[in-house]
N, C-alpha and C positions, 0 to 999 in steps of 0.2 A: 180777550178773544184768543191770543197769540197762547195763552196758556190753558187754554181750555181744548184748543186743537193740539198743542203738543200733549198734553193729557190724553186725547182720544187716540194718537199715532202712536202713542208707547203703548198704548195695547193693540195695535194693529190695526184700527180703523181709521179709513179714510174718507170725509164726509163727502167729498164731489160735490158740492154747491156752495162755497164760499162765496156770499154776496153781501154787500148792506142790506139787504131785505132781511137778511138772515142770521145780521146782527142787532139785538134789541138792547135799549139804555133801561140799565133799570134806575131811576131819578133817586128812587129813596136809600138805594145803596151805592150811588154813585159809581156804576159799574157797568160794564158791555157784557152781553151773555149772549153767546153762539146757540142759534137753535136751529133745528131744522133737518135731523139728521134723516131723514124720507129718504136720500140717496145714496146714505153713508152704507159703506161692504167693509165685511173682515177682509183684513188681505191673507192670502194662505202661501205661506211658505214665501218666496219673495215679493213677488208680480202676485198683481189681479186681473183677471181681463174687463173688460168693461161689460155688463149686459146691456145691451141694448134693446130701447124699447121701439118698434115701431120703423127698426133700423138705423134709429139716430141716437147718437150717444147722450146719455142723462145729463142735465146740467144747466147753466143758463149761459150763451155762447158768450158774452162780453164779459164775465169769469172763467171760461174752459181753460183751462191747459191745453199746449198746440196736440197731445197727446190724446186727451180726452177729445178734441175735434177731429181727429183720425180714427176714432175708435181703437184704440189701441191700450195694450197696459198700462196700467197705471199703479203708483204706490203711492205713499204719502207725501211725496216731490209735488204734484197734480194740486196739490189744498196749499204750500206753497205759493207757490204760481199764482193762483186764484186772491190768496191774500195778497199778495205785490201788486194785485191790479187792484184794489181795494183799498192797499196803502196810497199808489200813485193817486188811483182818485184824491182822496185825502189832502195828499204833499202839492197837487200839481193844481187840480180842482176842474181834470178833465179824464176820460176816461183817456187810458193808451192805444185803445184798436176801436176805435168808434168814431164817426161822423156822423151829420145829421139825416143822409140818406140811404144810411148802411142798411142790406137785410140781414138776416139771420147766417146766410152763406157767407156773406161778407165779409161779417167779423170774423166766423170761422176760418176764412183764406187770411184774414189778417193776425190772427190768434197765431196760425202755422207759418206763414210767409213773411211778414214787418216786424220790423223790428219799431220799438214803439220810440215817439219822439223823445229825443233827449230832454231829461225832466227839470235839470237847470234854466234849460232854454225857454219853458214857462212861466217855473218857479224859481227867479235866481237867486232868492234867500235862501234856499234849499242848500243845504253843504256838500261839498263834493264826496261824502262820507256815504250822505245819505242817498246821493245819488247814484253810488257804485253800487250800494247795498240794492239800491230797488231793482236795476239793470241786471242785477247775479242774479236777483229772483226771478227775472222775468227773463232769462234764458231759456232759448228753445228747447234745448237740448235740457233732459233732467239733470244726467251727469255731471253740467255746468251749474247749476244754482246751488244753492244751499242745502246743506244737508240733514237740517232739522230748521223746526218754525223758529226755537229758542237761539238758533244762530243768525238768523234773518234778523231778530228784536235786536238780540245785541247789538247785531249791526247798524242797527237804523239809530240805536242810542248812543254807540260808541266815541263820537266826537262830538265837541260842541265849536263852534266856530274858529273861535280860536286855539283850538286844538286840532286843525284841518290837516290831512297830508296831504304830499302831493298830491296833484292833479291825477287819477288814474290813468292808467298806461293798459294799451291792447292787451299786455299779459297781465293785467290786471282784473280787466271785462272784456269778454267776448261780445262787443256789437254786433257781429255779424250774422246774419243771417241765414241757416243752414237748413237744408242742402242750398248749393248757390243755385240750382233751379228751380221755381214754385212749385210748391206739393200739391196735388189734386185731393181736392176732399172725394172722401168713398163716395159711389155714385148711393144714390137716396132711391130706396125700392119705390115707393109710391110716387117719382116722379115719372112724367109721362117723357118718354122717347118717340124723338119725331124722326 
């Protein structure tokens, strides 16, 4: 999967719906294959904006990037993002911005505003390797995570237990949660104002 979206970002596309929906096993080739590219846009020249359909940004909100839930630019940091929340599923075996009574706004205020549970603290087999890795992807801010899908893998592959370093340090990962006051998602044309 992780090379099939770095494949589509070296030529400038960026799918915007990285989900397990929209990762399929093929069994007879023992292999993951990315499908779905219904939302993917060329990006032109840096940024892309988002188009919006119906006033609300494409995507499926428990994947968005805090970016893509503001309606805002996006490049291919956005399918990042979306895969660390994919991975965490995976690693942790819970989504990071989801509860059982969440709506659709919800996760989008938590996509932009939380910062998602420490993933050790679920999974404590998880390495401290692999959990700095997932944390950098899953930075609010673009310019904190990763700067290609193939550096986010390495990351997640780079240590094996006993090859652990330290403990990550603040200037290592940014937990925190930025701006320190919560973002308003854009107000939604078709809701009714009372």
């Amino acid at each position: 999967v992780a090379s099939a979206l770095q494949f589509a970002h070296d030529r400038n596309i960026v799918h915007r719906d990285i989900k397990p929906a929209n990762i399929l096993i093929d069994e007879q080739d023992d292999r993951a294959v990315l499908c779905d590219f219904g939302l993917a846009r060329m990006i032109e020249g840096e940024d892309m904006e988002v188009t919006a359909a119906l006033g609300s940004a494409p995507g499926t909100p428990a994947y968005m990037s805090p970016e893509q839930c503001l309606g805002t630019e996006l490049d291919h940091r956005t399918d990042i993002y979306s895969l660390a929340v994919v991975a965490y599923e995976m690693l942790v075996g819970r989504s990071p911005f989801r509860g059982a009574h969440d709506t659709t706004e919800s996760i989008k205020y938590k996509q932009v505003n939380e910062a998602p549970p420490p993933p050790r603290e679920l999974n404590p087999d998880l390495t401290r390797s692999a959990e700095a890795a997932l944390l950098k992807a899953l930075a609010k801010d673009p310019a904190r995570r990763f700067q290609s899908v193939s550096n986010f893998v390495n990351a997640l592959e780079a240590y094996t237990e006993a090859e652990l370093p330290p403990e990550p340090t603040s200037s290592d990962v940014d937990l925190t949660v930025s701006p320190s006051e919560p973002t308003a998602l854009p107000a939604q044309p078709w809701a009714r104002r009372r």
